[in-house]
VMD Tcl script that builds the backbone (N, CA, C; Angstrom):
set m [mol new atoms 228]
animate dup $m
set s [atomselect $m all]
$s set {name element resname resid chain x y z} {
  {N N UNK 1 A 158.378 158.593 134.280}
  {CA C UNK 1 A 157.791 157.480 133.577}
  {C C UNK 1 A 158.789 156.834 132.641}
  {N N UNK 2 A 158.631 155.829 132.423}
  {CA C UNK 2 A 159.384 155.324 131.239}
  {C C UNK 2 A 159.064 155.450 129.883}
  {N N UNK 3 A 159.651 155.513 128.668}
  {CA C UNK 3 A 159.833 155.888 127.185}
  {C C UNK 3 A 159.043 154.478 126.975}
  {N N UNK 4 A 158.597 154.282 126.268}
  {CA C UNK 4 A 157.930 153.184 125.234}
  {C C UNK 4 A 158.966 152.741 124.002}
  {N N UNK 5 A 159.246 151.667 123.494}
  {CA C UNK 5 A 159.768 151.436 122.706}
  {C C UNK 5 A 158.790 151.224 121.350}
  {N N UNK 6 A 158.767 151.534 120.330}
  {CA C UNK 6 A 158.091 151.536 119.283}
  {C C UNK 6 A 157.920 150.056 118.815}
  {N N UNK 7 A 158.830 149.254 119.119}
  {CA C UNK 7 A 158.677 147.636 119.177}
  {C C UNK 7 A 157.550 146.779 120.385}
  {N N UNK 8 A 157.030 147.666 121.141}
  {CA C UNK 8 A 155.654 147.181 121.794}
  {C C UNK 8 A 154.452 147.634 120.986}
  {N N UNK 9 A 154.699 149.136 120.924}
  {CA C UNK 9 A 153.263 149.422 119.719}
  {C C UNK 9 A 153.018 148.547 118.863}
  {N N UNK 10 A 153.859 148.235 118.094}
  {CA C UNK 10 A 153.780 147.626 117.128}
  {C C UNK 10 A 153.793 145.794 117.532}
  {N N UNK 11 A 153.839 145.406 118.472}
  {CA C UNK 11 A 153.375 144.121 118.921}
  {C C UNK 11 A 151.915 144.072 119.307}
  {N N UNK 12 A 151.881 145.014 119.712}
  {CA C UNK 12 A 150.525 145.394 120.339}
  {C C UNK 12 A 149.458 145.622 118.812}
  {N N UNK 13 A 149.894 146.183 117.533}
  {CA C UNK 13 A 148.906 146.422 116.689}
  {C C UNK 13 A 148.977 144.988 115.763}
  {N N UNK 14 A 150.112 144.096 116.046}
  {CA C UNK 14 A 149.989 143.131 115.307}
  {C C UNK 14 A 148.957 141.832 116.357}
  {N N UNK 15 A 149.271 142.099 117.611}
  {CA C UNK 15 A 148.190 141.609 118.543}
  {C C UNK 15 A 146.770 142.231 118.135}
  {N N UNK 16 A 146.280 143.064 117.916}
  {CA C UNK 16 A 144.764 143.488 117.456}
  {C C UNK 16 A 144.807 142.771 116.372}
  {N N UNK 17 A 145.534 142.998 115.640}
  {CA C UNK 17 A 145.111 142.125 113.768}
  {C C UNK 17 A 144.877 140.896 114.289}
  {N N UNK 18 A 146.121 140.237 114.837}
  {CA C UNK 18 A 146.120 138.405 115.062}
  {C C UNK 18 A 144.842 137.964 115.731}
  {N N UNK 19 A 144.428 139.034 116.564}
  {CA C UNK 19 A 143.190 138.314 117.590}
  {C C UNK 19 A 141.741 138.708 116.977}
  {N N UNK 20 A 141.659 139.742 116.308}
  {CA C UNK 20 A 140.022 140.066 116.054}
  {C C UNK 20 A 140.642 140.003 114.394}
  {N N UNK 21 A 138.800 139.648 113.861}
  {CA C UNK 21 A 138.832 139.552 112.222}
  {C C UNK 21 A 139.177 140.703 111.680}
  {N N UNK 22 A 139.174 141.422 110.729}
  {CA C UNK 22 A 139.059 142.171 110.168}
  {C C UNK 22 A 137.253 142.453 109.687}
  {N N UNK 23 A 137.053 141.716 109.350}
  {CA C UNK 23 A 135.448 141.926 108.841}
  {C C UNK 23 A 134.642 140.829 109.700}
  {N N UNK 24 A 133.478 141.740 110.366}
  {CA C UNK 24 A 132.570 140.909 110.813}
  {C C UNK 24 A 131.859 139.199 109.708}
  {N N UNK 25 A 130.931 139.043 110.676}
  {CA C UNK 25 A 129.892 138.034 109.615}
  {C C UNK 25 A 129.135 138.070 108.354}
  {N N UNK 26 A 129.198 139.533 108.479}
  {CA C UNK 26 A 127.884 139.940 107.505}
  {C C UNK 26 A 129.140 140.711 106.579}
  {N N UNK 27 A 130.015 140.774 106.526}
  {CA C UNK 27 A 131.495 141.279 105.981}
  {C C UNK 27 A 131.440 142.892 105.891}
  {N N UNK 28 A 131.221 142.882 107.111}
  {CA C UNK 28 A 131.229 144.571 107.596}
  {C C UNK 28 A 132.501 144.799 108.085}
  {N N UNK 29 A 133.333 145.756 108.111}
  {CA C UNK 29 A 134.326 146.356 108.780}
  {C C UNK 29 A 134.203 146.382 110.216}
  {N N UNK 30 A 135.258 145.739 110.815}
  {CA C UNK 30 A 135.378 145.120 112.179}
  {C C UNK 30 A 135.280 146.880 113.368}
  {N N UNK 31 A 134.567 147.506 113.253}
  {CA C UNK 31 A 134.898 148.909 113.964}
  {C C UNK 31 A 135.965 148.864 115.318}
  {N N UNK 32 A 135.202 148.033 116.114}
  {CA C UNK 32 A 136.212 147.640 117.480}
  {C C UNK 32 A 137.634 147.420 117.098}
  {N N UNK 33 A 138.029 146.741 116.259}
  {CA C UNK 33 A 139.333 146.223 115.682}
  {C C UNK 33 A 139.692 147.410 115.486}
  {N N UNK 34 A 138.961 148.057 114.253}
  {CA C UNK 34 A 139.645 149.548 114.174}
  {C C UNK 34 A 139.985 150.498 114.881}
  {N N UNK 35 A 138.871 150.670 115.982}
  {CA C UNK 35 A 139.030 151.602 117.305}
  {C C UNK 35 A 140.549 151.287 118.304}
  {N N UNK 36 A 140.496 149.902 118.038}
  {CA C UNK 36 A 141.760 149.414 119.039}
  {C C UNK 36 A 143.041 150.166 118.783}
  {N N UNK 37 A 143.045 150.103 117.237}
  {CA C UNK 37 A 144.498 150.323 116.252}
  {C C UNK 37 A 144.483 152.005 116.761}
  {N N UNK 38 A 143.148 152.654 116.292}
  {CA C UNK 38 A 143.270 153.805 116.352}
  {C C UNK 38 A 144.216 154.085 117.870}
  {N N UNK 39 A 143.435 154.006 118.888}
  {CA C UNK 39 A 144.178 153.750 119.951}
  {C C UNK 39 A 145.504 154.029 120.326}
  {N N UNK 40 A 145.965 152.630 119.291}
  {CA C UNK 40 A 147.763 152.624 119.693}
  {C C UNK 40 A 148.111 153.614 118.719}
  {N N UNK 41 A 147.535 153.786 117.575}
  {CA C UNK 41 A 148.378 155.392 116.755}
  {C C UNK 41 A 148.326 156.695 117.266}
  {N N UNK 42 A 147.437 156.467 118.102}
  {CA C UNK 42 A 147.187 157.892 118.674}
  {C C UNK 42 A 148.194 157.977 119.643}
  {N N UNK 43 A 148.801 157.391 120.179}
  {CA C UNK 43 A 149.501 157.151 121.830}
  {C C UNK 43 A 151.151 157.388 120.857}
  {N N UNK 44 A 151.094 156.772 119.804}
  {CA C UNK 44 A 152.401 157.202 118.968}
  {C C UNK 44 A 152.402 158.255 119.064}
  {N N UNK 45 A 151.070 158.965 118.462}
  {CA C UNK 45 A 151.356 160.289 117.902}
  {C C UNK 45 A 151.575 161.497 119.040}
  {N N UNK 46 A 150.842 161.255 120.066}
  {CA C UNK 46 A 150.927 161.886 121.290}
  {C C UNK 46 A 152.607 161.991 121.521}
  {N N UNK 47 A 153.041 160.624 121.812}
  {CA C UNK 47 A 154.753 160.681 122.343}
  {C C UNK 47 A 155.008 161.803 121.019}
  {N N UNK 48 A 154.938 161.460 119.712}
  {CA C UNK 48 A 156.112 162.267 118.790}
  {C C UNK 48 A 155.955 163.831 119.176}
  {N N UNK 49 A 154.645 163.690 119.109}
  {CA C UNK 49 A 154.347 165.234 119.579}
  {C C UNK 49 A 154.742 165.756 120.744}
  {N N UNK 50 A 154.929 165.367 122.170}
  {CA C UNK 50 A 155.873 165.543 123.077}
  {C C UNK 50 A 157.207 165.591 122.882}
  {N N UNK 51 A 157.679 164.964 121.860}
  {CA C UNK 51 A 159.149 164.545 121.784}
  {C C UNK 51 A 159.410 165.946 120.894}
  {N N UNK 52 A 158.591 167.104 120.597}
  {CA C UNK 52 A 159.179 167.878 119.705}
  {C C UNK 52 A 159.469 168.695 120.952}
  {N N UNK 53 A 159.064 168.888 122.025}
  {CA C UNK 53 A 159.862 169.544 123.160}
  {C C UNK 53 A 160.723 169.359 123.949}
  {N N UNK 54 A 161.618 168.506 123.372}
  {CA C UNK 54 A 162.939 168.149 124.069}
  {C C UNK 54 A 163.990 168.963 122.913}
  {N N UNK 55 A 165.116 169.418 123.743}
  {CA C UNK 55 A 165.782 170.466 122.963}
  {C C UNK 55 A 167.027 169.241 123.725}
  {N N UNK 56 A 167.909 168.954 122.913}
  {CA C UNK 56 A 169.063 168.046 123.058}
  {C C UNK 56 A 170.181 168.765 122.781}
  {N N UNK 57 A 170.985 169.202 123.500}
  {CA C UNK 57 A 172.114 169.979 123.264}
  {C C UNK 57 A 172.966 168.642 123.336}
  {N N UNK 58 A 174.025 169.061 121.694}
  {CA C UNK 58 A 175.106 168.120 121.861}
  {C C UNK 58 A 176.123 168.145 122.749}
  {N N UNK 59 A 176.589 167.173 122.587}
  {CA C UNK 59 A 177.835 167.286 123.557}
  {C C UNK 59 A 179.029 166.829 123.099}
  {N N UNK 60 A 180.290 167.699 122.827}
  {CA C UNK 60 A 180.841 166.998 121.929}
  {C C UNK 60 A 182.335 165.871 122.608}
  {N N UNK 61 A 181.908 166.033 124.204}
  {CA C UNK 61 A 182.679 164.670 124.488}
  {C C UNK 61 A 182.003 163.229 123.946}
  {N N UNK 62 A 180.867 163.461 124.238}
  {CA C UNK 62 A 179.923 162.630 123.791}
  {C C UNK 62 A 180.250 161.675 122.453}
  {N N UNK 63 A 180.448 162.863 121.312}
  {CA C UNK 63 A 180.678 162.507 120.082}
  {C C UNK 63 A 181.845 162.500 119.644}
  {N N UNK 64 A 182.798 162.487 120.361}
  {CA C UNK 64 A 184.278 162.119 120.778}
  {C C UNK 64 A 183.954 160.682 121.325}
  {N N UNK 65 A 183.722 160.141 121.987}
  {CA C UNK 65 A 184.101 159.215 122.893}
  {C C UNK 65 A 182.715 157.988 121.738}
  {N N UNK 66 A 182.062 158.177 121.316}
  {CA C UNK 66 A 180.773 157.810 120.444}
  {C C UNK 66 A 181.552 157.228 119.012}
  {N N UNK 67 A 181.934 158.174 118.425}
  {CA C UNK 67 A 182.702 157.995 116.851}
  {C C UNK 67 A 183.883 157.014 117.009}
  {N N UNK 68 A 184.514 157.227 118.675}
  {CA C UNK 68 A 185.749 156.635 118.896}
  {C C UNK 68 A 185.718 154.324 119.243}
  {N N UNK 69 A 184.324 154.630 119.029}
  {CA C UNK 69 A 184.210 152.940 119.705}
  {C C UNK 69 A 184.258 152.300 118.752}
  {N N UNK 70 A 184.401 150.759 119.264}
  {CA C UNK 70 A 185.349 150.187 117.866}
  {C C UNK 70 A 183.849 149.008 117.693}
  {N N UNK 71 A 183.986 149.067 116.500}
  {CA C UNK 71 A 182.403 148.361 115.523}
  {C C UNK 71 A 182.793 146.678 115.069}
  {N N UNK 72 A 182.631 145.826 115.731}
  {CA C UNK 72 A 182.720 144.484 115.534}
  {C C UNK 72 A 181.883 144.046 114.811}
  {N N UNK 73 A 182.317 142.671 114.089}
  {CA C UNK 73 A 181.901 142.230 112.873}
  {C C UNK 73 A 180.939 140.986 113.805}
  {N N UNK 74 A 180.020 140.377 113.146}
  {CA C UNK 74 A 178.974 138.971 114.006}
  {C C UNK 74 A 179.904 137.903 114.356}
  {N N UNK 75 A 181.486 137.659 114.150}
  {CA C UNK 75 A 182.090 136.792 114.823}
  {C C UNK 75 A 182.814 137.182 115.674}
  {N N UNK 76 A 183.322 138.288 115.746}
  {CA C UNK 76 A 184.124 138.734 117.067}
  {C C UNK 76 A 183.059 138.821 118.122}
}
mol reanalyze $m
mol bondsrecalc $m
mol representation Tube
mol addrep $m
């Protein structure tokens, strides 16, 4: 499967705010709105919680060849 970028969640929870009110008519708390959000935090929290079972062994060509690249300024 593919990784999610945390920059869709978060389009996605600013899409629930932008499209439904926050408070109904009667100025009740929008539940659906809330349920939505809940939703996408939960699907965060799920990945982080998967992500604590990845064991990443360094590599230190990696961080040889990583430290070694050269960092340009916004006009080069």
């Amino acid at each position: 499967g593919t990784i999610p970028f945390l920059g869709t969640f978060l389009r996605d929870l600013e899409y629930i705010h932008a499209q439904n009110p926050t408070k109904n008519e009667k100025g009740q708390i929008n539940v659906l709105q809330k349920r939505k959000e809940f939703e996408v935090i939960a699907q965060i929290k799920l990945l982080q919680q998967a992500a604590q079972l990845y064991r990443i062994r360094e590599d230190p060509k990696f961080r040889l060849w990583f430290y070694n690249q050269p960092i340009y300024n916004e006009d080069q």
